[in-house]
C-alpha positions in Angstrom: 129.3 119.2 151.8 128.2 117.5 148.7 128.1 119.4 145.5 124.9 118.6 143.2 124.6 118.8 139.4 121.9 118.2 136.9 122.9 117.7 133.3 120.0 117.7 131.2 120.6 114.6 128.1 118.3 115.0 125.4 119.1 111.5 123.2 117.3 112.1 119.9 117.5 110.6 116.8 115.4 111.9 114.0 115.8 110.2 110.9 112.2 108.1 111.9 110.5 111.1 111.9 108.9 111.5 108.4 108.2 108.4 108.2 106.5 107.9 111.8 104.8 111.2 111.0 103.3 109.5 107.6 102.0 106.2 110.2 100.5 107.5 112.8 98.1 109.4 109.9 96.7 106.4 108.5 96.1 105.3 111.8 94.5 108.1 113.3 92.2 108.2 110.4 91.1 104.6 110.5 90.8 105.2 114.5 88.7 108.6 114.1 86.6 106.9 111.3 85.1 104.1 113.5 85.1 106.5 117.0 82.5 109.1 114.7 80.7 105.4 113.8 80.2 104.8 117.9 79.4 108.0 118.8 77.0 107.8 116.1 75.4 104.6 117.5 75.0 106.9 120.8 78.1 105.1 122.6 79.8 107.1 125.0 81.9 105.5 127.0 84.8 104.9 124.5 88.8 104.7 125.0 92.0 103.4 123.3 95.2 102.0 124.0 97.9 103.2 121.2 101.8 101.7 121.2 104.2 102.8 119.2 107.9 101.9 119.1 110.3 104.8 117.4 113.0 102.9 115.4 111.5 99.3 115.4 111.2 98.5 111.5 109.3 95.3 110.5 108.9 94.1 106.8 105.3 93.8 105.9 105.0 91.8 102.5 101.5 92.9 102.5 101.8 96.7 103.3 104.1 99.3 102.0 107.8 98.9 102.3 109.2 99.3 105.6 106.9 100.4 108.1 107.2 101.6 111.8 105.4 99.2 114.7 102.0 101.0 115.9 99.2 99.4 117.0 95.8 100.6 118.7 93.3 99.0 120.4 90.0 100.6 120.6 87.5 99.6 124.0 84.2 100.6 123.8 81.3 99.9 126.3 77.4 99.1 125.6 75.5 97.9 128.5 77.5 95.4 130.8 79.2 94.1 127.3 82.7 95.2 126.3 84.7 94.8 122.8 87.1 95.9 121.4 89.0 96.3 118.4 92.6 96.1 116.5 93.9 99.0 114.2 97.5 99.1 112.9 99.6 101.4 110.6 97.8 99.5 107.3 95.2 97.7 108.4 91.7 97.4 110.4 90.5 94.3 112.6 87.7 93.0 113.5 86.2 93.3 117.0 86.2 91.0 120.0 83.9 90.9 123.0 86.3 90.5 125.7 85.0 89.6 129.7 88.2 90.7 130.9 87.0 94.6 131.6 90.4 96.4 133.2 90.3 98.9 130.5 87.4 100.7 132.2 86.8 98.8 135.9 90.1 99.4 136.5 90.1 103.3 135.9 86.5 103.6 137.4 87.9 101.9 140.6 91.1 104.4 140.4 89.7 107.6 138.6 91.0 110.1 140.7 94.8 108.8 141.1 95.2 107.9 137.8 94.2 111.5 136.3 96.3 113.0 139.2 99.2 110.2 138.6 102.3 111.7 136.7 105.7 109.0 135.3 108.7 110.6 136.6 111.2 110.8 133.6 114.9 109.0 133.3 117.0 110.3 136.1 120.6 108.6 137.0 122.4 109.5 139.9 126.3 109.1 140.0 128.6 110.3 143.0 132.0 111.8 142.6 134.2 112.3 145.2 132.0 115.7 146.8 130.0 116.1 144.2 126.5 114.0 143.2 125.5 114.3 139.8 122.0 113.3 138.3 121.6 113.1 134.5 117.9 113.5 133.5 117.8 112.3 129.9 114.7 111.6 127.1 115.4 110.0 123.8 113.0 109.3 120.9 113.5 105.5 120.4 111.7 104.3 122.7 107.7 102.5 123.2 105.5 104.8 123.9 102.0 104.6 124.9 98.7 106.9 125.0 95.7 105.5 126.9 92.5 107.7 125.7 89.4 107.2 127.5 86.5 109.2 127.4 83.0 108.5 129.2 80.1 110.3 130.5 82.4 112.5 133.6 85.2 113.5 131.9 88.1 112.8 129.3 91.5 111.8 129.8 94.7 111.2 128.2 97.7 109.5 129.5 101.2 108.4 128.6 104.1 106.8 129.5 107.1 105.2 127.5 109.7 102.4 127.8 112.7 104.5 129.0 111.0 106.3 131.8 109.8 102.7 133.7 113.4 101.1 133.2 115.3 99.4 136.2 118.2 102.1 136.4 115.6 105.5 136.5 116.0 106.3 140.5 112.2 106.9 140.6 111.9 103.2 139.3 110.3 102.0 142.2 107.9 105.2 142.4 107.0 104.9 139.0 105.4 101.0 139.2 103.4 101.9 141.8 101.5 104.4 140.6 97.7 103.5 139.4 98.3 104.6 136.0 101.3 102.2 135.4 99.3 99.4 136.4 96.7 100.4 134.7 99.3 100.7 131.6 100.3 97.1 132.3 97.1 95.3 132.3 96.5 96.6 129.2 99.1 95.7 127.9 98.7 92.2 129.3 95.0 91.9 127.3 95.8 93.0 124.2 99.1 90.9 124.1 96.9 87.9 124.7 93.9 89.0 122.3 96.5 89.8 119.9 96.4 86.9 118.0 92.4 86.1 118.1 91.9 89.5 115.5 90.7 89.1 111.6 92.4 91.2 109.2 88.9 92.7 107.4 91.0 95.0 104.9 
């Protein structure tokens, strides 16, 4: 009879900490600034998609020093139009009016499984002689990503990382098929591709 084992791996590194800490507050001011502005303007159905990667440095000759990679994109709807708009950790972008709507036709078409839909975390699975092991690990340096949307039903948040969605996590296959990963991906695939269409306005 096979013997099973968990062993729990907690991977963290915290040196990024402070710093991250000191990033993601510039950010979320900028971000709550213009939110108060839209709700302001009587918008309601507003959302955001914020990545940021633990550990990845980039130089930035025109911010401060070393700083850690975080961007957010803020969606907002008016009517049938859709925009959106580019923050990172020093500066605001201008806005876009995008016809590619998966940030909210997307979650309206798949409401209910994506606020039920949960990522299974990093789990490896090793057999040894009688016994099968799995290792469920986390670790800090990684891309993570919160998707924020709030609308005239309800508010959500969601999030996922890197780590969890890699080839070698059992639940792999699980994981990429749930609505909220896909949901996580076309996203991703927009903002990727509008990425380089935003005006620095500060």
């Amino acid at each position: 009879m096979l013997n099973i084992k968990y062993l729990i791996i907690n991977l963290l590194v915290i040196s990024s900490y402070s710093l991250f800490g000191q990033e993601q507050s510039r950010m979320k001011n900028m971000l709550n600034s213009y939110i108060e502005k839209l709700k302001a303007n009587n918008i309601t159905d507003i959302g955001y998609f914020n990545e940021s990667c633990a550990g990845y440095y980039r130089n930035r000759r025109d911010c401060d020093d070393y700083v850690i990679y975080e961007e957010t994109f803020l969606f907002w709807r008016t009517g049938n139009q859709t925009f959106v708009k580019k923050f990172d950790s020093c500066f605001e972008y201008d806005d876009l009016l995008v016809t590619d709507t998966c940030f909210f036709e997307y979650y309206n078409a798949n409401r209910i499984d994506i606020k039920n839909d949960e990522i299974k975390q990093m789990e490896t699975r090793i057999i040894e002689g009688k016994d099968t092991l799995y290792y469920i690990s986390f670790v800090d340096h990684t891309c993570r990503r919160t998707i924020f949307l709030s609308d005239q039903m309800e508010t959500i948040v969601k999030n996922s990382n890197d780590y969890d969605l890699e080839r070698n996590n059992i639940h792999y296959f699980y994981n990429h098929n749930l609505k909220l990963v896909i949901w996580d991906k076309q996203i991703k695939r927009l903002t990727s591709k509008l990425n380089s269409e935003f005006k620095r306005i500060n």
